[in-house]
C-alpha positions in Angstrom: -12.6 34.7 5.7 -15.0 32.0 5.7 -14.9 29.8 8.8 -14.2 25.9 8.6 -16.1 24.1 10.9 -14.7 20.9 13.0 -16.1 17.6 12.6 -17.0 16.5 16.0 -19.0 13.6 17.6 -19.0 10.0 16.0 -18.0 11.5 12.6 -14.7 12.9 13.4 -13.8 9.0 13.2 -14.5 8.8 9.7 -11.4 9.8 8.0 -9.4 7.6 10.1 -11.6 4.5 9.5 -11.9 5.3 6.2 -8.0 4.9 5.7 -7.7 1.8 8.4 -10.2 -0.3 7.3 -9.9 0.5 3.0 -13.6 1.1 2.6 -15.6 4.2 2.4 -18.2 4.8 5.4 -21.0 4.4 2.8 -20.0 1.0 3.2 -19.9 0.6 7.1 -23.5 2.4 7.1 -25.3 0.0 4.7 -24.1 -2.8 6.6 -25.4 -1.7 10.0 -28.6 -0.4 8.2 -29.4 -4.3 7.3 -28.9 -5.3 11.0 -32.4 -4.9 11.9 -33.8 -5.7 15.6 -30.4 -5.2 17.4 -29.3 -3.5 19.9 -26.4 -0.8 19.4 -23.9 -2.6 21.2 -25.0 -5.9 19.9 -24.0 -4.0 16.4 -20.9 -3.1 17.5 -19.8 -6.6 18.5 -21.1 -7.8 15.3 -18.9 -5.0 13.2 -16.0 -6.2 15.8 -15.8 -9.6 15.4 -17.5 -10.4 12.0 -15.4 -6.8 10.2 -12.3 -6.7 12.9 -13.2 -3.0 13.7 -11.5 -1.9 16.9 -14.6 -0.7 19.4 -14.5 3.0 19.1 -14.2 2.5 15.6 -17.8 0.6 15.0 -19.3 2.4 18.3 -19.2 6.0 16.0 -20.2 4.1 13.3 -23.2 2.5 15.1 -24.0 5.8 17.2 -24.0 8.1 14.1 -26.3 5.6 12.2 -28.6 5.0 15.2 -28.9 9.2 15.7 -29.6 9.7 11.8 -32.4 7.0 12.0 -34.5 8.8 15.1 -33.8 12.1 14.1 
C-alpha cells in the first residue's frame, strides 16, 4: 500500500480557496508575487480588501509565497 500524505501548513487551504473564491491558486500567487516591498500582513490586507479574501484565507496564501521565496 502506498501511503498518502496530508497536506498541512498554509497549503491545506488551497482546495477550499480554490472552490470559494473561483480561481486557481496560480492566480492568488502571481498576484502577491507583483506586490513587491510589502510587508506580509500589509499583503494580506491588500488580498482582503482589494480580492475580499477572508484573513486566514490570504494569510496561507501570503505565508506559503513568502516561505517559497526565502527558501
Amino acid at each position: 500500500m502506498t501511503e498518502v500524505k496530508k497536506v498541512t501548513g498554509p497549503a491545506s487551504y488551497f482546495p477550499s480557496i480554490e472552490k470559494k473564491y473561483g480561481q486557481p491558486i496560480a492566480h492568488w500567487i502571481a498576484l502577491v508575487q507583483k506586490q513587491k516591498g510589502m510587508k506580509h500582513m500589509e499583503i494580506v490586507q491588500w488580498l482582503k480588501t482589494e480580492h475580499g479574501l477572508g484573513h486566514g484565507h490570504a494569510n496561507a496564501i501570503v505565508a506559503y509565497c513568502l516561505a517559497a521565496k526565502s527558501a
